[in-house]
N, C-alpha and C positions, 0 to 999 in steps of 0.2 A: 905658596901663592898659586903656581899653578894648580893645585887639587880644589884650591878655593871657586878658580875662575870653572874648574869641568862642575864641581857642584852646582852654581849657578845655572852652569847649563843645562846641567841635568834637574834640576828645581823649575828652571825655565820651560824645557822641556815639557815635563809632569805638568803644568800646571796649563799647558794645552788639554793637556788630555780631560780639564775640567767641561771642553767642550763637548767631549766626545760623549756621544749617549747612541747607543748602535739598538734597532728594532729591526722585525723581519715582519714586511705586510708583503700580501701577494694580493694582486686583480686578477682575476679571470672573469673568463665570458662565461655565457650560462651554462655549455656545455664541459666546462671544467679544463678548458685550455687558456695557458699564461700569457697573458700578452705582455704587460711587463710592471715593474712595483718596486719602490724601494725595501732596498733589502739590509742598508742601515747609512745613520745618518752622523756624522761628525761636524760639530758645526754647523754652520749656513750651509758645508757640501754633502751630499748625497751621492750613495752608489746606489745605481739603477740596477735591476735583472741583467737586464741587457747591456750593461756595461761588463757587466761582469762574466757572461756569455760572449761577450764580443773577447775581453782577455782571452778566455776559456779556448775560445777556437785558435786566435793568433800562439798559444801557448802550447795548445796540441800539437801544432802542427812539425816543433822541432821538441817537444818531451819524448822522452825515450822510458822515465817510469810508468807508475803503477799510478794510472788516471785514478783511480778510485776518490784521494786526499786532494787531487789537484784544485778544485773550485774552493778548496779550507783555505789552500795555502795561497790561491788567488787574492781569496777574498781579503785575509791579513792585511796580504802586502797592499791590498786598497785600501784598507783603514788606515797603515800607517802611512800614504803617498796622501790620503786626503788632510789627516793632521797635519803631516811639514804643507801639505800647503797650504793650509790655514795657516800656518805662520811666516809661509811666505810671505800671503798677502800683508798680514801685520807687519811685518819688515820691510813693506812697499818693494819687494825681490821680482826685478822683469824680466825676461829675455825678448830679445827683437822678433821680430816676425820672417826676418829674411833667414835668423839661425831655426828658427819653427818651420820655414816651407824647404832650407836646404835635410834639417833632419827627417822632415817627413817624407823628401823624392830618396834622401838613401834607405830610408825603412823599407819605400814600396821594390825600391830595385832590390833588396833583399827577401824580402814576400816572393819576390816573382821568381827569384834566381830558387829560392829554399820548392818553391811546390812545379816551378818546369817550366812557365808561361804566364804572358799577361792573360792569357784568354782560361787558362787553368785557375788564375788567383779572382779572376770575373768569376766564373762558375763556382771556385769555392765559398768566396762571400753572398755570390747573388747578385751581386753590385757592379756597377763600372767603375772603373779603375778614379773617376773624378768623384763617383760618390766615397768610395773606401777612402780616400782621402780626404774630403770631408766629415765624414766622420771621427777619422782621426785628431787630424788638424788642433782639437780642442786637447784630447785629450794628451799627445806630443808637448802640445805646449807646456799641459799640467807635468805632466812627466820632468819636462826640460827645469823645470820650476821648483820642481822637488828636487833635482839631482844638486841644482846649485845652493838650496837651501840647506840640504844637508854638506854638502863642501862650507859654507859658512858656519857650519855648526864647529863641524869638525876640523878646518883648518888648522885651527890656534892648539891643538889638542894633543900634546906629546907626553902622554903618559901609561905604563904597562899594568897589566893587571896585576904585576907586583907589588907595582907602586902604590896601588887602588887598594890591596889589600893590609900593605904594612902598614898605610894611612887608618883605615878602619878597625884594624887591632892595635892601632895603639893610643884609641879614644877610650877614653873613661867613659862607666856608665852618665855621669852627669853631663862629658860634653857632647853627649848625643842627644843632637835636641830631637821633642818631642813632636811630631807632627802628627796635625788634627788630621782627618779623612775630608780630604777635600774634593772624591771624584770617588764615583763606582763604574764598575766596566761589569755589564753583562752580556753574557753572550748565549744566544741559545740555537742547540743545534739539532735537530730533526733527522732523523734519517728515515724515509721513507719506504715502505714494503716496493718493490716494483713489480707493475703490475701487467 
């Protein structure tokens, strides 16, 4: 019973990803500088350049690897944080706003603590301290919103990849149903000469 209900889930799951359709468009001005452009789209939600740049600097600034993969693995984890929250919303899943503006004042006092100063974490983003937090703000919530949608995924969910495995060998060819293609995932990636 339980392997039945994690299939569901995982059928459930999959069959968000019917929303998913990821492209890479860039704008630029005439002199070939990026102001900003969806760089793919899940759903009704989009990740911007600049959301993704904005990850990009908050992530650098305590990564201790090899920056080179880091905007790949950025990007991922935005594709899969805009999925669950596509079915956030489909699951009508909220969090308050008073939990959104206490998450966001411990985020910045750790911004501030990890680079030395308020006046250091201004200069680093460019920003005041009430715009950096506006601009957060949206995306903290998204965050808070994914973290609990995946807790409701996952709660009910007690089983090991043992169990995951004896289940799958010891299905017959016939009770393995046939599933049509119902989603294509592409993805395409550029690397560019730097010039």
């Amino acid at each position: 019973m339980k392997i039945q209900i994690i299939i569901h889930k995982i059928k459930h799951f999959f069959f968000l990803i019917i929303f998913l359709s990821a492209s890479i468009t860039i704008k630029a001005q005439s002199e070939g500088v990026l102001i900003d452009g969806v760089v793919a789209v899940v759903g009704k939600h989009i990740v911007l350049f600049s959301e993704l740049e904005t990850h990009y600097l908050q992530a650098a600034l305590s990564y201790t690897g090899d920056k080179e993969n880091l905007r790949c693995e950025i990007l991922e984890d935005l594709l899969l944080q805009k999925l669950m929250l596509a079915q956030a919303e489909y699951d009508s899943v909220a969090v308050s706003d008073n939990d959104v503006e206490s998450e966001l004042d411990r985020r910045m006092r750790y911004f501030i603590a990890q680079i030395g100063s308020r006046e250091a974490l201004e200069e680093y983003y460019n920003k005041s301290i009430t715009s950096i937090k506006d601009e957060f703000r949206e995306l903290i919530q998204e965050q808070m919103l994914v973290q609990k949608m995946q807790q409701d995924i996952t709660s009910d969910v007690r089983v090991t990849p043992t169990e995951v495995k004896r289940f799958y060998n010891s299905l017959t060819e016939e009770e393995i149903p046939d599933v049509e293609l119902e989603f294509e995932l592409y993805q395409l990636v550029v690397k560019s000469e730097i010039t």
